[in-house]
C-alpha positions in Angstrom: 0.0 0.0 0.0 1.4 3.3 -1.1 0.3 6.6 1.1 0.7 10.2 -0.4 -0.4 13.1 2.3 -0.9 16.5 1.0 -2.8 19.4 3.5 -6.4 17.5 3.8 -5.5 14.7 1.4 -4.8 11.3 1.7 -4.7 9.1 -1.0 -4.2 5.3 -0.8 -3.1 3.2 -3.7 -3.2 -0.8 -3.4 -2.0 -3.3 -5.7 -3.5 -6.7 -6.7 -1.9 -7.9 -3.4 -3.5 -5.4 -0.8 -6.4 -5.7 -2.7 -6.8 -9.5 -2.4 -5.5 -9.2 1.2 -8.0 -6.6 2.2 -11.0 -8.8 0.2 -9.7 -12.0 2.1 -9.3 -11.0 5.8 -11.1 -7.6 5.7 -8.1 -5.2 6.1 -4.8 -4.1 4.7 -1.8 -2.5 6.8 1.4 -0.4 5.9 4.1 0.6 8.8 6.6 3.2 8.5 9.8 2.6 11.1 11.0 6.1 11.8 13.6 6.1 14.2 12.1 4.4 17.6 8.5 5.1 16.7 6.6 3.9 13.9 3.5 5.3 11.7 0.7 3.0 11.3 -2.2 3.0 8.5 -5.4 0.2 7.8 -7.9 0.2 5.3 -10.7 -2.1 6.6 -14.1 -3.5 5.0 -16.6 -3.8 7.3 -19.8 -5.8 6.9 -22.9 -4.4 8.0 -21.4 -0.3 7.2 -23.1 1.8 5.2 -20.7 5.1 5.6 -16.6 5.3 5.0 -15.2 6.6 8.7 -11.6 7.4 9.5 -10.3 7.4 13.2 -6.3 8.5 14.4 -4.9 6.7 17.3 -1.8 8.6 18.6 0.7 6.6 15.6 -1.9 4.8 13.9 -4.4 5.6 10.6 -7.9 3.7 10.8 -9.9 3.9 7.4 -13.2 1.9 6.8 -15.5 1.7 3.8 -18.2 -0.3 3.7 -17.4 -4.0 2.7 -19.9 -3.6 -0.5 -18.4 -0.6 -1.5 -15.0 -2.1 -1.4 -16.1 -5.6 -3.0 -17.7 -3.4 -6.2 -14.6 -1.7 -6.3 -12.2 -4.7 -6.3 -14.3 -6.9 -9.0 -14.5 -4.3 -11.4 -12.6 -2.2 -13.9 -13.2 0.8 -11.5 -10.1 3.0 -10.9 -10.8 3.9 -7.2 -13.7 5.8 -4.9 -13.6 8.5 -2.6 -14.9 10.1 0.2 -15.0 13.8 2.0 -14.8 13.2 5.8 -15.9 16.1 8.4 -13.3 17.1 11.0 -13.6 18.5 14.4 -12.7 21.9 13.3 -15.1 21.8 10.6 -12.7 21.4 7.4 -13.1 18.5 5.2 -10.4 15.2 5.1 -11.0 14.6 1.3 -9.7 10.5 0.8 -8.8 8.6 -2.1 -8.5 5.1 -2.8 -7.2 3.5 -6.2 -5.8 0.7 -7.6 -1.9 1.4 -7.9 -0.7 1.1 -11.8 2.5 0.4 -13.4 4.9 3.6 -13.7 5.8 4.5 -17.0 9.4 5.2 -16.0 11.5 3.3 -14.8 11.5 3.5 -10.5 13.1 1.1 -8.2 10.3 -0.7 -6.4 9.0 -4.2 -6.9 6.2 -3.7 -9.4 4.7 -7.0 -9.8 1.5 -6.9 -8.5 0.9 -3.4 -9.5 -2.3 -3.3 -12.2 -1.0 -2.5 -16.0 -1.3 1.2 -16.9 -3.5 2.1 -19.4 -1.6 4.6 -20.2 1.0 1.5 -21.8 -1.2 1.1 -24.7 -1.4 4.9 -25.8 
């Protein structure tokens, strides 16, 4: 799972691994070791929800969507989905999540369970 913050973005891209992973036991996780701490981020599906929620525990990232949402998404040609979560102060969390494609350029990271880029074919 790949995690890009910007301001009130976060977007989340999973390849064909996190995707199977998060269809099979209802969650996907990513840890970041930074010096004696670490940072912490799940995706879950959760039966039974009908609203995407987000929660921050001191270190730690908890997304949901609701397991239907994230089944339609997986078993389909659909890119990703998104939602726009209300904060405490009263600004707007906007969250993305996609399917993570092949770079075009060349990049040193294990691409093999990354979806082929449409882009390939142009």
């Amino acid at each position: 799972m790949k995690i890009r913050i910007k301001g009130n973005t976060i977007r989340y891209r999973l390849d064909k691994k996190d995707i199977q992973q998060l269809q099979e036991q209802q969650k996907v996780e990513e840890t970041t070791v930074i010096g004696a701490g670490a940072l912490h981020f799940c995706i879950k599906a959760k039966a039974g929800s009908t609203a995407p929620a987000i929660k921050l525990e001191a270190t730690a990232v908890h997304l949901s969507f609701p397991k239907e949402q994230v089944d339609n998404w997986a078993n389909t040609d659909l890119v990703g989905f998104d939602a726009e979560l209300p904060n405490a102060d009263g600004s707007v969390l906007k969250i993305l999540v996609e399917k993570d494609f092949k770079c075009l350029t060349e990049r040193d990271e294990d691409q093999s369970y990354a979806f082929d880029n449409p882009a390939e074919s142009c």
